[in-house]
SEVOLO-823763 format. One line per field, with one value per atom (N, C-alpha, C): chain; z, y, x; residue number from 1; residue in three letters. Coordinates in steps of 0.001 Angstrom, whole numbers, plus 500000, padded with zeros to 6 digits. Layout:
# SEVOLO-823763
mol: [A/...]
pz: [Z/...]
py: [Y/...]
px: [X/...]
seq: [NUM/...]
type: [Ala/...]
This chain:
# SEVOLO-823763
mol: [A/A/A/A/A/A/A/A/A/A/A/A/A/A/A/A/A/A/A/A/A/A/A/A/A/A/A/A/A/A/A/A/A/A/A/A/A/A/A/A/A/A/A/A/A/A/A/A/A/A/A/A/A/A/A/A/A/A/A/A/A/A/A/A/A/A/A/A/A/A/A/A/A/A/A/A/A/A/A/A/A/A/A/A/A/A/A/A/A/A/A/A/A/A/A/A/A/A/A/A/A/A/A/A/A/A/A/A/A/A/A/A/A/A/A/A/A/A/A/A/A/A/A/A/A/A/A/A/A/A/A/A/A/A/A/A/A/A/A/A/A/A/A/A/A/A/A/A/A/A/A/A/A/A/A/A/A/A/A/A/A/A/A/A/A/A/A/A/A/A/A/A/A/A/A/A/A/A/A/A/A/A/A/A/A/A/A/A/A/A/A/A/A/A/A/A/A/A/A/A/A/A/A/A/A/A/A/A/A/A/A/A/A/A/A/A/A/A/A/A/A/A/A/A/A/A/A/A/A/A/A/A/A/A/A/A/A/A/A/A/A/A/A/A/A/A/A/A/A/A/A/A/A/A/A/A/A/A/A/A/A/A/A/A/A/A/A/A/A/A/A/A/A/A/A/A/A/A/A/A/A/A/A/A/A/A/A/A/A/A/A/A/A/A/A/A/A/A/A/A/A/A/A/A/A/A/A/A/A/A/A/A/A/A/A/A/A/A/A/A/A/A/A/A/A/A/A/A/A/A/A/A/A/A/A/A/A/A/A/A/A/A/A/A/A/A/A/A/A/A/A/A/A/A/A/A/A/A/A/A/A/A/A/A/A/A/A/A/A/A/A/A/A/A/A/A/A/A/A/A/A/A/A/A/A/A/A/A/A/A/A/A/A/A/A/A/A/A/A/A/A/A/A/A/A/A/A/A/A/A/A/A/A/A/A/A/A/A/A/A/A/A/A/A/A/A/A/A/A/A/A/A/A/A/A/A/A/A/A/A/A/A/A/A/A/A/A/A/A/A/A/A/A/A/A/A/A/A/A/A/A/A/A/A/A/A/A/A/A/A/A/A/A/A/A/A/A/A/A/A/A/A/A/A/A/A/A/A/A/A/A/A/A/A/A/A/A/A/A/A/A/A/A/A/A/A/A/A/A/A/A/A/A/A/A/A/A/A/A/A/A/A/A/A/A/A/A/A/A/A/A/A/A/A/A/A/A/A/A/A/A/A/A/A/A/A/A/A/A/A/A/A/A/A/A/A/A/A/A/A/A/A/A/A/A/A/A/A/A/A/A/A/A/A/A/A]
pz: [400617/400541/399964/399812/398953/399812/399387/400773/401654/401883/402830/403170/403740/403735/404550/404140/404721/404679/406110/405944/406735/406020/406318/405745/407062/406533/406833/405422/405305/405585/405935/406463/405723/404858/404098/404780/404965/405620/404413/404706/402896/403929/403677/403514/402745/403041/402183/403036/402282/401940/402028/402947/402073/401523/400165/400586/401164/401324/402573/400948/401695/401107/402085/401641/402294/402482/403628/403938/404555/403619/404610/405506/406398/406730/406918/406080/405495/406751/408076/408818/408291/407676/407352/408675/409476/410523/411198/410772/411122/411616/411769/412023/411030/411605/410562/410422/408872/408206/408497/409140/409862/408653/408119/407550/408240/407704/407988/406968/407599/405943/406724/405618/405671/404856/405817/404289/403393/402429/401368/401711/401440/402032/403532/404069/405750/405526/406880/407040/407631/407382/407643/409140/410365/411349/411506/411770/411562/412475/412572/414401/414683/415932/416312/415595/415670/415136/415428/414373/415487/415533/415775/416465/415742/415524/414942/415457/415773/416669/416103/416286/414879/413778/413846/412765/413558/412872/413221/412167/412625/411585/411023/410247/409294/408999/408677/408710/407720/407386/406338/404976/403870/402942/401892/401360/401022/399793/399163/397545/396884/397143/396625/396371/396898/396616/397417/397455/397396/398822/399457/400489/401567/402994/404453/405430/406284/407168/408023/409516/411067/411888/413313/413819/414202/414503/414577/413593/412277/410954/410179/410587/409837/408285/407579/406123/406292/405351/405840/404609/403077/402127/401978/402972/402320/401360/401908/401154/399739/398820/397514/396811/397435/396907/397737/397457/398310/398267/399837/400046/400467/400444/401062/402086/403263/404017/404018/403509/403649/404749/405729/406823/406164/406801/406296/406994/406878/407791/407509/408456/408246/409379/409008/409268/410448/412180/412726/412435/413380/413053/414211/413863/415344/415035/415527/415617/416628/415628/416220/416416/416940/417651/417478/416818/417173/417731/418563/419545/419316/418984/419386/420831/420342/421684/422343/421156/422246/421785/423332/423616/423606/423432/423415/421521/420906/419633/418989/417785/417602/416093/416001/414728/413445/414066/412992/413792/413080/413083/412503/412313/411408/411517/411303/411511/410038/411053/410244/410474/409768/410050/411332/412089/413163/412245/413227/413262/411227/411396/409866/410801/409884/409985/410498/410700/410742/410405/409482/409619/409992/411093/411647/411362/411493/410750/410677/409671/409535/410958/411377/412565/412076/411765/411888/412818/413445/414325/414090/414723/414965/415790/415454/416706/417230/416450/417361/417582/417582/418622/419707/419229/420998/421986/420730/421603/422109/421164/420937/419696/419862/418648/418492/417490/417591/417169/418515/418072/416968/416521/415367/416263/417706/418177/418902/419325/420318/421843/422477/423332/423416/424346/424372/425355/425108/426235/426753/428045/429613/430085/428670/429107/430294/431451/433224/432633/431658/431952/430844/430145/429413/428116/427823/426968/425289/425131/423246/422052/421583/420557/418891/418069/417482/415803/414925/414182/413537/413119/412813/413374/414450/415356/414726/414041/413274/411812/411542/410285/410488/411641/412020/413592/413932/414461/413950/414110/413590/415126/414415/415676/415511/416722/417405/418494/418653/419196/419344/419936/419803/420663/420092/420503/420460/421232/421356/421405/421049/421096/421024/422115/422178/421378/421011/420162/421565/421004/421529/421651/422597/421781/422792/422190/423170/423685/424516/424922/424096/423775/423053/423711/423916/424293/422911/423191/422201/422806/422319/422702/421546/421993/421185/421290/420753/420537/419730/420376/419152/419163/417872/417440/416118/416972/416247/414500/414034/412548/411980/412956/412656/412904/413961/414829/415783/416217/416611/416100/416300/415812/417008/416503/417245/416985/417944/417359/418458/418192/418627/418995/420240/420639/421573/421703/422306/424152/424900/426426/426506/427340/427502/428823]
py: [788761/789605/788844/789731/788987/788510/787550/787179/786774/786381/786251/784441/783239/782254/781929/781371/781240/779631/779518/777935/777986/777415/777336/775825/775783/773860/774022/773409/772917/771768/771660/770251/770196/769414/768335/767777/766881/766498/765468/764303/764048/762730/762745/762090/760935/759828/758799/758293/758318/757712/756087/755390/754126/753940/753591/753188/752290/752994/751532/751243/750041/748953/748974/748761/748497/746983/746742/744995/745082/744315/743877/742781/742666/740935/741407/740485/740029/739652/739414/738582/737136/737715/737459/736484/736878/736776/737784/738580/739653/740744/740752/741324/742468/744045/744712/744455/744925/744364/744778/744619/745408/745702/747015/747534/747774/747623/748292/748884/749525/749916/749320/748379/748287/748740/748493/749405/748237/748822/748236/747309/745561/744677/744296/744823/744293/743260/742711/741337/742002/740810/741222/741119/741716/741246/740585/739508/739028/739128/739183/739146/738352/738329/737050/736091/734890/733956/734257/734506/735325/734200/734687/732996/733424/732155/732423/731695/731755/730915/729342/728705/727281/727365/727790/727658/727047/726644/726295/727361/728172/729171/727891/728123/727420/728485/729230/730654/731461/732369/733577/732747/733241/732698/734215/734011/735183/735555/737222/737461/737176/736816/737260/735623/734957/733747/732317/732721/731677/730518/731162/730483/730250/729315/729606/730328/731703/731645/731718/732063/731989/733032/733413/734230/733819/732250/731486/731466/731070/730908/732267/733271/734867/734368/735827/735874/736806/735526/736545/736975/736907/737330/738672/738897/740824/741804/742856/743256/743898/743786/744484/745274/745019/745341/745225/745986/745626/743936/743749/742564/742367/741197/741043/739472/739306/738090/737901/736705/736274/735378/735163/733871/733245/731514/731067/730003/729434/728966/727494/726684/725546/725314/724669/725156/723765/723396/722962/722215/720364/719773/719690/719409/718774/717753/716718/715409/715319/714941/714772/713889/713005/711409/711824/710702/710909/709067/709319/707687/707275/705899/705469/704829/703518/702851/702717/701909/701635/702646/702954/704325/703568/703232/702578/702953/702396/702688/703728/704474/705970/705514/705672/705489/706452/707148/707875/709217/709250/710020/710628/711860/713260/713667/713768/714961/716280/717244/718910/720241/720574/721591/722520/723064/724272/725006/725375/726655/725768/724738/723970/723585/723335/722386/721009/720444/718684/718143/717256/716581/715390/715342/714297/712909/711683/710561/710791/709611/709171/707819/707774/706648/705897/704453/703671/702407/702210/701094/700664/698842/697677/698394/699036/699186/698182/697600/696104/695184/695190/694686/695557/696180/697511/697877/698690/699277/700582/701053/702382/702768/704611/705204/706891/706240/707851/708860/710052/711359/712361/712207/713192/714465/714004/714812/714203/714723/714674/715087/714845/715755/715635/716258/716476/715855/714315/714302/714966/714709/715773/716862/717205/718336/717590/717812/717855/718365/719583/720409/719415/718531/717719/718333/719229/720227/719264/719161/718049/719528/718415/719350/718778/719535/718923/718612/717803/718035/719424/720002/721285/722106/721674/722662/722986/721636/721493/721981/722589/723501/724635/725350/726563/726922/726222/726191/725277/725947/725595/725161/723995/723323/723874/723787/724616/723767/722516/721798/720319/719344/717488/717384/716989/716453/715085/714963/713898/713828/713187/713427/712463/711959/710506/710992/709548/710264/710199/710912/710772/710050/709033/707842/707762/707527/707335/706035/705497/704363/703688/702123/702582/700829/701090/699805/699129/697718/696633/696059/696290/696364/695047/694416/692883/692791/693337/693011/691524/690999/690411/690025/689970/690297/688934/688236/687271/687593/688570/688398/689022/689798/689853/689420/688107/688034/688501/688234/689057/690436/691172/692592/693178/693767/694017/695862/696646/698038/698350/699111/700033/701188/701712/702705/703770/704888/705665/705446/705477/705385/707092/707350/708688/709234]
px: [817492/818656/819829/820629/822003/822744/823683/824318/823606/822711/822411/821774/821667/821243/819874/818955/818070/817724/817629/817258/815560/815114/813500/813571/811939/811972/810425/809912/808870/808296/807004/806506/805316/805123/804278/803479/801926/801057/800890/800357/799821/798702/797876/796701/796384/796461/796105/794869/793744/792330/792500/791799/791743/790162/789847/788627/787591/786538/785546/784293/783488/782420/781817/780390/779983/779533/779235/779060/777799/776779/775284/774946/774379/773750/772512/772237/770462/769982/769049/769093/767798/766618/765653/764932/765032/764350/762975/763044/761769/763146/764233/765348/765922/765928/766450/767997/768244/769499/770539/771827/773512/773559/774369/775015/775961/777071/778170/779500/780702/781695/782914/783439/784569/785560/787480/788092/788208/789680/789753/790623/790641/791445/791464/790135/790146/789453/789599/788523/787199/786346/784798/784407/784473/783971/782259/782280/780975/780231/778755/778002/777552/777159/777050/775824/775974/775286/774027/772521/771479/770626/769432/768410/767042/766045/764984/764160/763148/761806/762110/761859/761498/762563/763968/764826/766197/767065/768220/769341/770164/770920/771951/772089/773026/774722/774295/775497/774897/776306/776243/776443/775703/776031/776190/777964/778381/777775/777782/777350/778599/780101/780857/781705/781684/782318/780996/779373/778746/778800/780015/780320/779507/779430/778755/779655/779762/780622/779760/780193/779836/780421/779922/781168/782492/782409/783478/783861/783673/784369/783974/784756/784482/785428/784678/784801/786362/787695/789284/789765/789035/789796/789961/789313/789583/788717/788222/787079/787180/787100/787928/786035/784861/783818/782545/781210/779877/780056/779641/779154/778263/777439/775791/776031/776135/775896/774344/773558/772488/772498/771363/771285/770431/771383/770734/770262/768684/767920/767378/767395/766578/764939/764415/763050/763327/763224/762666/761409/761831/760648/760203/758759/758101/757188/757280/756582/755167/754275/752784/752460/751853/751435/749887/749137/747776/747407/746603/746695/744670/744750/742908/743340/742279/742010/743232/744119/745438/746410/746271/746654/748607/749136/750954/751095/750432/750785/750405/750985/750159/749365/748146/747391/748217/749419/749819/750490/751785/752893/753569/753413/753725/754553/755731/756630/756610/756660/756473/756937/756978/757969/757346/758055/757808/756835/755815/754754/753825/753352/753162/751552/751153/749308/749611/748861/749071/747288/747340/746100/745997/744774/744677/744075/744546/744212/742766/742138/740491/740770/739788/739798/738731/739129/738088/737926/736928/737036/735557/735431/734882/733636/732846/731666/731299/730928/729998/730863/732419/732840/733762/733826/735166/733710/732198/731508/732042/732893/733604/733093/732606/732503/733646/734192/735198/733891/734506/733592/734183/735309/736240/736107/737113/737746/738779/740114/741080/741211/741929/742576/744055/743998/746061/746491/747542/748092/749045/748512/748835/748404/746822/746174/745388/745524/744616/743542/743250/741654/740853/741404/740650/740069/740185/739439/739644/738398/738147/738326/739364/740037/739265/738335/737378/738759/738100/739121/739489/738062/738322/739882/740020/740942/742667/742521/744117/744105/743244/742968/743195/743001/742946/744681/744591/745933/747414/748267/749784/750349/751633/751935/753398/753732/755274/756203/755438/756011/755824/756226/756349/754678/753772/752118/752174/751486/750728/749457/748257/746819/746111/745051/744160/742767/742716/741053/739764/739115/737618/737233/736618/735613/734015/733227/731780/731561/731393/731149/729513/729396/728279/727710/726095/725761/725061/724905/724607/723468/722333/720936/719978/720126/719655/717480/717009/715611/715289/713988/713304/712057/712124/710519/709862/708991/708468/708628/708916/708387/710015/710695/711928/713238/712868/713901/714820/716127/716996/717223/717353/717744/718787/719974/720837/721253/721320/721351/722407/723066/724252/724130/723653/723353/724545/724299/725427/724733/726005/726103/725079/724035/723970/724595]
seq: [1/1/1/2/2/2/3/3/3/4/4/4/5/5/5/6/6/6/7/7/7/8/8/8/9/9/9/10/10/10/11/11/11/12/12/12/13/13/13/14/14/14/15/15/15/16/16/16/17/17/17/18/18/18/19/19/19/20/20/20/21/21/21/22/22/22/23/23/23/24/24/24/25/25/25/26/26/26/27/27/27/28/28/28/29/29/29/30/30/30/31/31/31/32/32/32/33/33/33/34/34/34/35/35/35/36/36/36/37/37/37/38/38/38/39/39/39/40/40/40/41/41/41/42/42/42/43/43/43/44/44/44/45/45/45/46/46/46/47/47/47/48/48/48/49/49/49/50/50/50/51/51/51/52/52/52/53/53/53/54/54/54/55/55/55/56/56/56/57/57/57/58/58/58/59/59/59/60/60/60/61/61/61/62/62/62/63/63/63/64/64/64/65/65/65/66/66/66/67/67/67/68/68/68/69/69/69/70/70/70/71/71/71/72/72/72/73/73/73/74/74/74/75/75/75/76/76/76/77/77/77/78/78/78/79/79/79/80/80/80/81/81/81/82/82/82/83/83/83/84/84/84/85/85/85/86/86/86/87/87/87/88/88/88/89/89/89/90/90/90/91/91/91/92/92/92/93/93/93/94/94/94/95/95/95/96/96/96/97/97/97/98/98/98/99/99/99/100/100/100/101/101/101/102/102/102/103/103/103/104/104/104/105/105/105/106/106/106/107/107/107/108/108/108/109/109/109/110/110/110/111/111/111/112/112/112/113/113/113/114/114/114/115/115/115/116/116/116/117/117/117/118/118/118/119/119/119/120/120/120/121/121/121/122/122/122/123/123/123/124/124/124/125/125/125/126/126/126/127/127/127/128/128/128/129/129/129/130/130/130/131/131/131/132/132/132/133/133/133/134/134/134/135/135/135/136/136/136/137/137/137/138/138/138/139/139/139/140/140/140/141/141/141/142/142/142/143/143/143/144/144/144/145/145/145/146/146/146/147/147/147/148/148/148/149/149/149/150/150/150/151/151/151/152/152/152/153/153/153/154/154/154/155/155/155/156/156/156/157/157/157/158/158/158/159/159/159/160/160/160/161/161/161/162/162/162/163/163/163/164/164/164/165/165/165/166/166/166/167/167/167/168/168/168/169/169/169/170/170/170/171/171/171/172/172/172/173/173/173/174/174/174/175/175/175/176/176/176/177/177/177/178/178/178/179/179/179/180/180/180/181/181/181/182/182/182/183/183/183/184/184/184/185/185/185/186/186/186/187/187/187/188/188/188/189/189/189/190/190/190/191/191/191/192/192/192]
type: [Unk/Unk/Unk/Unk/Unk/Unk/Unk/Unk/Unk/Unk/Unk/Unk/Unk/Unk/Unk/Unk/Unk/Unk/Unk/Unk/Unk/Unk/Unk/Unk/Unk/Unk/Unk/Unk/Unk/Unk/Unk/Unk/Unk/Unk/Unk/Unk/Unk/Unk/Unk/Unk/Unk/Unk/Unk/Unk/Unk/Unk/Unk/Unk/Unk/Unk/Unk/Unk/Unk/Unk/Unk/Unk/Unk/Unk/Unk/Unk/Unk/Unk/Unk/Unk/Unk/Unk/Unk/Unk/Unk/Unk/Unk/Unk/Unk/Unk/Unk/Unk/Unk/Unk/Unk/Unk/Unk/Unk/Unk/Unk/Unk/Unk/Unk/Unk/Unk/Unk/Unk/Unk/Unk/Unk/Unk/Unk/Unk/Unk/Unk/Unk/Unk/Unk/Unk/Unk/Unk/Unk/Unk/Unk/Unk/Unk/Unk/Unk/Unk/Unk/Unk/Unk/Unk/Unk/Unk/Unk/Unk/Unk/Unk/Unk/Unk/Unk/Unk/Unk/Unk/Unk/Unk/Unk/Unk/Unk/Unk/Unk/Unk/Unk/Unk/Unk/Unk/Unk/Unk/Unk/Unk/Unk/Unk/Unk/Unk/Unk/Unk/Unk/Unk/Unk/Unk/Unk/Unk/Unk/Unk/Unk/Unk/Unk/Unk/Unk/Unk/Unk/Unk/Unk/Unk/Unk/Unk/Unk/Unk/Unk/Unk/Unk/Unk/Unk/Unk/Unk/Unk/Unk/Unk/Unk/Unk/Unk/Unk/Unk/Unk/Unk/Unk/Unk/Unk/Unk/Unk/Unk/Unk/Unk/Unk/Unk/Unk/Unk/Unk/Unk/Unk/Unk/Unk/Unk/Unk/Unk/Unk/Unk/Unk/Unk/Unk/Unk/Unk/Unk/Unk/Unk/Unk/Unk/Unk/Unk/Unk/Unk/Unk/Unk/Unk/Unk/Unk/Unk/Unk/Unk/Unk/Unk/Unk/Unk/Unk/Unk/Unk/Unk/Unk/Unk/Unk/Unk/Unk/Unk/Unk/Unk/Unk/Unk/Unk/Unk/Unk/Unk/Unk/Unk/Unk/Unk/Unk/Unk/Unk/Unk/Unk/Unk/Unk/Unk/Unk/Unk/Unk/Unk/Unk/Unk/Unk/Unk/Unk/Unk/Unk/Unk/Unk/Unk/Unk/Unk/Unk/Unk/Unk/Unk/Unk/Unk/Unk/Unk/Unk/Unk/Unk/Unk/Unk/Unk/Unk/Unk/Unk/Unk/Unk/Unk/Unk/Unk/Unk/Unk/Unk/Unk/Unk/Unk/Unk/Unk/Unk/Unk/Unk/Unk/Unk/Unk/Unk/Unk/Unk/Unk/Unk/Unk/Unk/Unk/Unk/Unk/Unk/Unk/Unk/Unk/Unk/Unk/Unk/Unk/Unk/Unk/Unk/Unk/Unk/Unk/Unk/Unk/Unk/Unk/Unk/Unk/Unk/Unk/Unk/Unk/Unk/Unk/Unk/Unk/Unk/Unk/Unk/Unk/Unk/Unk/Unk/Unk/Unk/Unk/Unk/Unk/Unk/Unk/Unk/Unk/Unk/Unk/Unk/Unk/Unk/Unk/Unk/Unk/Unk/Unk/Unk/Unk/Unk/Unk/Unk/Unk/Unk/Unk/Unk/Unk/Unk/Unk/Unk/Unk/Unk/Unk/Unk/Unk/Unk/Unk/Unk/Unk/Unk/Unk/Unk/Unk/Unk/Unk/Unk/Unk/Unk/Unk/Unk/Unk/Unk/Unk/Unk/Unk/Unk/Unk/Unk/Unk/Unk/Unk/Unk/Unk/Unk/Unk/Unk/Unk/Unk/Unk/Unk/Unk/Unk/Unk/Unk/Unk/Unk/Unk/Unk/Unk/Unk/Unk/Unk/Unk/Unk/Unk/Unk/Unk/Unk/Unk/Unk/Unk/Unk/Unk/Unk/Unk/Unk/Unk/Unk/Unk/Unk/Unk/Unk/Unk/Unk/Unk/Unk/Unk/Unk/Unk/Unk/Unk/Unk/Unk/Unk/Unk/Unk/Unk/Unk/Unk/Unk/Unk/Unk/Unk/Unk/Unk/Unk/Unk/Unk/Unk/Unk/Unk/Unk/Unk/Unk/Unk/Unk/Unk/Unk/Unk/Unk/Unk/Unk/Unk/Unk/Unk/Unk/Unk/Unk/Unk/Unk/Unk/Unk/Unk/Unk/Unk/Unk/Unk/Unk/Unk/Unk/Unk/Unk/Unk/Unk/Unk/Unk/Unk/Unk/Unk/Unk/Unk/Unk/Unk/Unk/Unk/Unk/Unk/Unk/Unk/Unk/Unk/Unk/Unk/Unk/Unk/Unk/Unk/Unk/Unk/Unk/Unk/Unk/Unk/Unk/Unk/Unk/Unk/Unk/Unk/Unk/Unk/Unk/Unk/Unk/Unk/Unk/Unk/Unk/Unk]
């Protein structure tokens, strides 16, 4: 109408978007992979440091600047694109001892990686003088049930932890004949 004043008041809403990325961690542990979205210019919350049988984690190693972070040492530049955190792993050792007669020194000492083979020394010894014959088998020290571990056995099982292992040996007698046309004759026989 004429003359007339109208005061009306409008209200505006306005919406600002930020955008998100997404951010992966790889775990490569048998572990499915975090996804998550971050926005644009946040920091990365990281998770916790995760664990692997036989590994030691080392950290995240970023797609975007090559770096290591941690959950203690999180990633702070700010997200401007997809990122990928890879873990990253070092492989655990374990040390094998294989022992003969004298059982204080080890005929040989392996160290290998967690869940790895080990082969076990060649043993050679003095028959006709110890009167020991290695059988090319082990056991385990501190196995009580005694159970002979043949060599075969370390071909077919992986080690996961610090061994120790005595060899086999047969006790063997020294049996001296003689015989007018051959003399002394000396033979090396097994204990039955």
């Amino acid at each position: 109408p004429v003359g007339k004043t109208v005061n009306r008041t409008t209200t505006f809403t306005a919406y600002v978007y930020k955008k998100q990325f997404k951010v992966t961690f790889v775990y490569a542990n048998g572990q499915s992979d975090l996804v998550t979205w971050v926005y644009y210019d946040d920091n990365v919350t990281m998770p916790q440091d995760p664990t692997y049988t036989g590994h030691t984690f080392n950290g995240w190693v970023c797609s975007v600047d090559g770096r290591m972070y941690t959950y203690s040492n999180p990633y702070t530049a700010g997200v401007r694109q997809e990122i990928t955190f890879g873990a990253s792993w070092d492989n655990n050792q374990v040390t094998v001892r294989f022992f003969g007669l004298d059982s204080t020194t080890p005929l040989s000492t392996q160290t290998i990686n967690y869940d790895s083979y080990v082969t076990p020394p060649t043993v050679t010894i003095d028959e006709e003088n110890t009167l020991k014959r290695f059988k090319n088998a082990w056991t385990r020290r501190g196995d009580t049930s005694g159970t002979v571990i043949p060599n075969s056995w370390f071909n077919e099982n992986r080690i996961r932890t610090n061994m120790d292992f005595d060899g086999k040996f047969v006790n063997l007698y020294k049996v001296r004949f003689y015989t007018p046309d051959e003399g002394n004759q000396v033979y090396i026989i097994p204990r039955q």
